[in-house]
Residue frames relative to the residue before (quaternion, step in Angstrom):
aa qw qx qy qz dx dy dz
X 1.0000 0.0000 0.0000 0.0000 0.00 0.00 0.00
X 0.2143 0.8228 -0.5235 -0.0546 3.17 -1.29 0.50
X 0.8629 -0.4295 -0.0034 0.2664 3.16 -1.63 1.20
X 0.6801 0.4005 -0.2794 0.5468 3.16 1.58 -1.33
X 0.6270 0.4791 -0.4858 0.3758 3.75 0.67 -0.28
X 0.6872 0.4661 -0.3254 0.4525 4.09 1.04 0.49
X 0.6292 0.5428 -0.2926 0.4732 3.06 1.63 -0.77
X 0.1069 -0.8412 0.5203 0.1016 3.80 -0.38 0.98
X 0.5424 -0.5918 0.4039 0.4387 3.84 -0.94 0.63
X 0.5141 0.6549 -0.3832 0.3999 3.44 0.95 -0.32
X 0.7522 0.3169 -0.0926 0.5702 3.82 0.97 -1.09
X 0.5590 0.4976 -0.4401 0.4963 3.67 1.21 0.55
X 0.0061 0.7854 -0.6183 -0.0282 3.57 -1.07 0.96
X 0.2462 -0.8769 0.3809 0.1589 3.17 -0.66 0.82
X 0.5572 0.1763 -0.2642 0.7672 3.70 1.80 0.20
X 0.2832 -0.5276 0.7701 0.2201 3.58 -1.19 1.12
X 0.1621 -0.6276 0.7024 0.2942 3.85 -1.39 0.13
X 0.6643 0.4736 -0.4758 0.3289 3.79 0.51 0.28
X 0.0979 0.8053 -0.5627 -0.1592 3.35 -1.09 0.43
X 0.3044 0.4392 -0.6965 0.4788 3.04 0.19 2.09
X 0.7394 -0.2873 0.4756 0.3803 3.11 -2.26 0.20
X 0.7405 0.3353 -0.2680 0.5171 3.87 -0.29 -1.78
X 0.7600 0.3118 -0.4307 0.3738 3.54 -0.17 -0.43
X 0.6468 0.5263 -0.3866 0.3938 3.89 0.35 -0.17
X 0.7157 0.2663 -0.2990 0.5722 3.21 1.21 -0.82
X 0.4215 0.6612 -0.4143 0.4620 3.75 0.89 1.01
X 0.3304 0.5277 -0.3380 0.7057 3.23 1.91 -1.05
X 0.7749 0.5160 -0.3018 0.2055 2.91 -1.16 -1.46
X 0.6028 0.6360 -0.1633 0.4533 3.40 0.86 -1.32
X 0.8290 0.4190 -0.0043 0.3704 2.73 0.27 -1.63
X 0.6902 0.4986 -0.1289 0.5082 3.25 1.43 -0.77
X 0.7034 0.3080 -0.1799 0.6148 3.27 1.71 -0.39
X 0.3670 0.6877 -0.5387 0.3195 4.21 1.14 -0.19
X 0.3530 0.8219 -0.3495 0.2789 3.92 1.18 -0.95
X 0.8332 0.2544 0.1148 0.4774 2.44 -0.24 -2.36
X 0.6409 0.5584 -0.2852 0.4428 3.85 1.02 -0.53
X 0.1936 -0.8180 0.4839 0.2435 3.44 1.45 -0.92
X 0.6556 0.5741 -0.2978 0.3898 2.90 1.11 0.97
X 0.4920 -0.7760 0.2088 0.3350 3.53 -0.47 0.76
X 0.4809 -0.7545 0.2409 0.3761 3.82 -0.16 1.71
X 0.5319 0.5707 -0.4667 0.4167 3.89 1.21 0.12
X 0.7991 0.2058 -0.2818 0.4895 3.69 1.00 -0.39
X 0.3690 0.5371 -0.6381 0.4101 3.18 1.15 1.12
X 0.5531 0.6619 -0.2327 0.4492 3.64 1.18 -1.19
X 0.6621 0.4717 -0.3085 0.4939 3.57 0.70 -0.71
X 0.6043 0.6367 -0.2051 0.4329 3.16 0.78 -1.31
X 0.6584 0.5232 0.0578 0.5380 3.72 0.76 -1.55
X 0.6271 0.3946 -0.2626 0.6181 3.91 1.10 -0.24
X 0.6659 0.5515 -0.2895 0.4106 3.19 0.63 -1.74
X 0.7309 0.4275 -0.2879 0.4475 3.92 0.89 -1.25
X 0.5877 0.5850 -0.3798 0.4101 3.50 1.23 -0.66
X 0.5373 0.6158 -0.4296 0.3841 3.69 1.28 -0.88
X 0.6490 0.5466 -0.3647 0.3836 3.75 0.77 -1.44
X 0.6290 -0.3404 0.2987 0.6318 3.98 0.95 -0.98
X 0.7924 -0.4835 0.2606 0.2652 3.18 -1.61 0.58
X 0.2115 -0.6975 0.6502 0.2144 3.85 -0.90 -0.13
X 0.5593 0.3977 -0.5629 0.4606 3.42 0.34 0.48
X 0.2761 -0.8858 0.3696 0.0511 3.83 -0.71 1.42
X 0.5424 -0.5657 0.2787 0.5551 2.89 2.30 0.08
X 0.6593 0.3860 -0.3554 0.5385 3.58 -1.03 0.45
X 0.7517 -0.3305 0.3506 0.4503 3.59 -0.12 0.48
X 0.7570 0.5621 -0.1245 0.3090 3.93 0.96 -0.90
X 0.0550 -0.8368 0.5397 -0.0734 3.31 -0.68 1.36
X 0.1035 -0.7979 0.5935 -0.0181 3.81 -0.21 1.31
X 0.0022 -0.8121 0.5820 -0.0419 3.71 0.14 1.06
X 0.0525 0.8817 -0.4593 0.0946 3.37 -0.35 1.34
X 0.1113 0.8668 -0.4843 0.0428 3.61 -0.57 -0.15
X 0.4307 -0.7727 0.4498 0.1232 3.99 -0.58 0.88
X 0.1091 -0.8938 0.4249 -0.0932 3.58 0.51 1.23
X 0.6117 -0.5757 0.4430 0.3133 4.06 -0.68 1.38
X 0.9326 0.1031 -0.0356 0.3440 3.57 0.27 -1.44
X 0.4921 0.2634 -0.6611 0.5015 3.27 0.51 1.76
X 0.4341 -0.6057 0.6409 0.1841 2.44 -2.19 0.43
X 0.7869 0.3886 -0.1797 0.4443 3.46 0.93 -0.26
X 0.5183 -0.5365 0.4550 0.4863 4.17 -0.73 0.34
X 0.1251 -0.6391 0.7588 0.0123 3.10 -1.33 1.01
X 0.1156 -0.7725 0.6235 0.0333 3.81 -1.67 1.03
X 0.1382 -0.8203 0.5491 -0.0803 3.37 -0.85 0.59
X 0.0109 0.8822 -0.4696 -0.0340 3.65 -0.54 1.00
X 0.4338 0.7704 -0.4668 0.0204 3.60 -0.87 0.00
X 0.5590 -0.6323 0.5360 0.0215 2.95 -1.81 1.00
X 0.3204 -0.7378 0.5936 -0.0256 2.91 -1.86 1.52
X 0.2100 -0.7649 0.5449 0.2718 3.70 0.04 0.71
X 0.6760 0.5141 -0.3335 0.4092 3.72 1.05 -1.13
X 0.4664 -0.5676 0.5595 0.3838 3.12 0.87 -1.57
X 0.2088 -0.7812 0.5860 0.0525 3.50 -0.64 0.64
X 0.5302 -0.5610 0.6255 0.1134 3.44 -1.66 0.56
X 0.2058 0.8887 -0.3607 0.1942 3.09 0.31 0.79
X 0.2235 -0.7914 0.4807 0.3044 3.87 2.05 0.25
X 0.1174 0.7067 -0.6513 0.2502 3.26 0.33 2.03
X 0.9230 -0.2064 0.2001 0.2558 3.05 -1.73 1.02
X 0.7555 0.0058 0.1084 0.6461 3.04 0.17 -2.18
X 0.7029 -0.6219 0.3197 0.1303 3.80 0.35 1.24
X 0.4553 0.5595 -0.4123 0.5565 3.34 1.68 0.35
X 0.5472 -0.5198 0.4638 0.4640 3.59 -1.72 0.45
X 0.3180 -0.7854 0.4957 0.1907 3.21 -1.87 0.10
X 0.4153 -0.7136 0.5050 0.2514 4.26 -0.39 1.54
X 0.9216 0.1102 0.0000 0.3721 3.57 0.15 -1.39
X 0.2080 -0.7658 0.6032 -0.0803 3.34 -0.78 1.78
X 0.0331 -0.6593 0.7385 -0.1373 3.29 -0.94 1.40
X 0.0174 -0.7553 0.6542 0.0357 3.17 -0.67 1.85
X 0.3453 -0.7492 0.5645 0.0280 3.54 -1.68 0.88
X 0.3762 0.6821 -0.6240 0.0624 3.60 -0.56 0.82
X 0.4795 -0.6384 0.6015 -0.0252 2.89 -1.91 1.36
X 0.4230 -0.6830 0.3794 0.4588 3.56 -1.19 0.34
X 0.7560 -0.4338 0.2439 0.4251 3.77 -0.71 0.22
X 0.7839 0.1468 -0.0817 0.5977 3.65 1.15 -0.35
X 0.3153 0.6634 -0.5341 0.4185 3.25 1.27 1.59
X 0.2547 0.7467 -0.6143 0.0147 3.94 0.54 -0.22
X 0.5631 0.4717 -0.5491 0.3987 4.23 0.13 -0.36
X 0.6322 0.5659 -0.2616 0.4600 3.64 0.96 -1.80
X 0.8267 0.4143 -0.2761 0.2620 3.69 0.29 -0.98
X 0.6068 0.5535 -0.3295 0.4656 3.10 2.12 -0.48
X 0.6684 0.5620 -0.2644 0.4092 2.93 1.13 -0.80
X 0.6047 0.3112 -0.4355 0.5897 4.09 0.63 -0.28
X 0.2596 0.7403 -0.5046 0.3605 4.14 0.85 -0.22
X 0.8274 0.3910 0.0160 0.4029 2.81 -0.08 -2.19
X 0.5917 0.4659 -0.4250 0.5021 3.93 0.66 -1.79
X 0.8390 0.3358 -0.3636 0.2263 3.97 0.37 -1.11
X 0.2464 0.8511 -0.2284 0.4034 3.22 1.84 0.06
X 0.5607 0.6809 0.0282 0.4703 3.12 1.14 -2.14
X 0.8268 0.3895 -0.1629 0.3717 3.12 0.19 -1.95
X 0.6401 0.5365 -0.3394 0.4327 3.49 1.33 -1.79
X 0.7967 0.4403 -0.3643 0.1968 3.61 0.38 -0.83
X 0.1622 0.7582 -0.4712 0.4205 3.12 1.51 0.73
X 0.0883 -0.7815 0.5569 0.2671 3.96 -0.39 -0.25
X 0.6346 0.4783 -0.4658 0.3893 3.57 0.95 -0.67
X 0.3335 0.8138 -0.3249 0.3478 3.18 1.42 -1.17
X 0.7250 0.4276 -0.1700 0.5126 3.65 0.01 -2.22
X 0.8673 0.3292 -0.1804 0.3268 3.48 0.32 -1.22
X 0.3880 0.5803 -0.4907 0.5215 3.55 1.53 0.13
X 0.7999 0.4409 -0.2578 0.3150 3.42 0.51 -1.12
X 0.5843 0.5028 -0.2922 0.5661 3.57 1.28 -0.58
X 0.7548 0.3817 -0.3283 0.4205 3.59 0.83 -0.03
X 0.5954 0.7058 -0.3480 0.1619 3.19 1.05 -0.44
X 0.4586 -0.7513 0.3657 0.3026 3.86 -0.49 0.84
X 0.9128 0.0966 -0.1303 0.3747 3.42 1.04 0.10
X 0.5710 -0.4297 0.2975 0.6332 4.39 -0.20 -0.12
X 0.7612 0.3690 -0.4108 0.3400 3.67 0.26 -0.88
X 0.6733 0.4713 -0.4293 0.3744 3.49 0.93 -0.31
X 0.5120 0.6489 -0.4522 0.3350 3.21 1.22 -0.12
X 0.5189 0.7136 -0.2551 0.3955 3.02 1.50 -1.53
X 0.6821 0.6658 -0.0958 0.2866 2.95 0.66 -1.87
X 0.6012 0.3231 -0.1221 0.7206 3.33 0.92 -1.47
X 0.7305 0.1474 -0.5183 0.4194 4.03 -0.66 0.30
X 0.5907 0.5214 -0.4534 0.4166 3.75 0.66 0.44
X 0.6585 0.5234 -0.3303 0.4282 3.29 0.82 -0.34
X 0.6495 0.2836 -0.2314 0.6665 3.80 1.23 -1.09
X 0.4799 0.5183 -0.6400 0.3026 4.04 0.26 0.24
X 0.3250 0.4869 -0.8106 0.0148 3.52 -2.09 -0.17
X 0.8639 -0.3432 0.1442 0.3393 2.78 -2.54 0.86
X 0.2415 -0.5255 0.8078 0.1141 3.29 -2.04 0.61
């Protein structure tokens, strides 16, 4: 499997307009409820509840909201971007640009660590971060995680 073959253009934003936490992962939600078949308020619930335990933003610029969800059966991805930056009670306390959200079915934990990590992988890449924070449009976003993707 790989990232771009989950990541639809549908669930890729390229200006979050929120710059709070709830409202980005509200974007997010919403932008991915589609492809999840699921409604973006109990994606949103879902996505708070994990934020309560500690943050997903891991520092560096990078925010992996994620959460395991009753009524898919399959991994569902979601991407989007902050030109400003976002507050986001990351790690190392800086705002965060690039949000890779992650949900899994509910009794997927090997599957959920494992795209976790592959997207892990990718961020520490720096051109990578900065191809993506520059790019001018969804397909190039697309574009650039297709090019540095291979198998998980």
């Amino acid at each position: 499997m790989k990232l771009y073959d989950i990541l639809g253009k549908n669930a890729i934003i390229a200006e979050l307009d929120s710059n709070d936490k709830q409202g980005v992962l509200r974007e997010l939600a919403v932008a991915v409820s589609e492809s999840a078949k699921t409604e973006s308020s109990e994606i949103l619930k879902v996505l708070l509840e994990r934020e309560q335990l500690g943050s997903t933003g891991i520092g560096g610029g990078i925010g992996i909201p994620h959460g395991k969800l009753k009524s898919i059966n399959s991994t569902i991805v979601g991407f989007g971007r902050s030109i400003q930056g976002v507050e986001f009670d990351s790690l190392d306390n800086r705002p965060v640009y690039i949000f890779f959200l992650l949900l899994t079915p509910e009794n997927s934990t090997v599957s959920h660590l494992r795209v976790l990590a592959h997207i892990s992988k990718l961020l520490k890449n720096d051109d990578f971060k900065d191809n993506l924070i520059n790019a001018e449009s969804i397909d190039e976003i697309k574009g650039i995680i297709g090019e540095q993707d291979e198998e998980f």
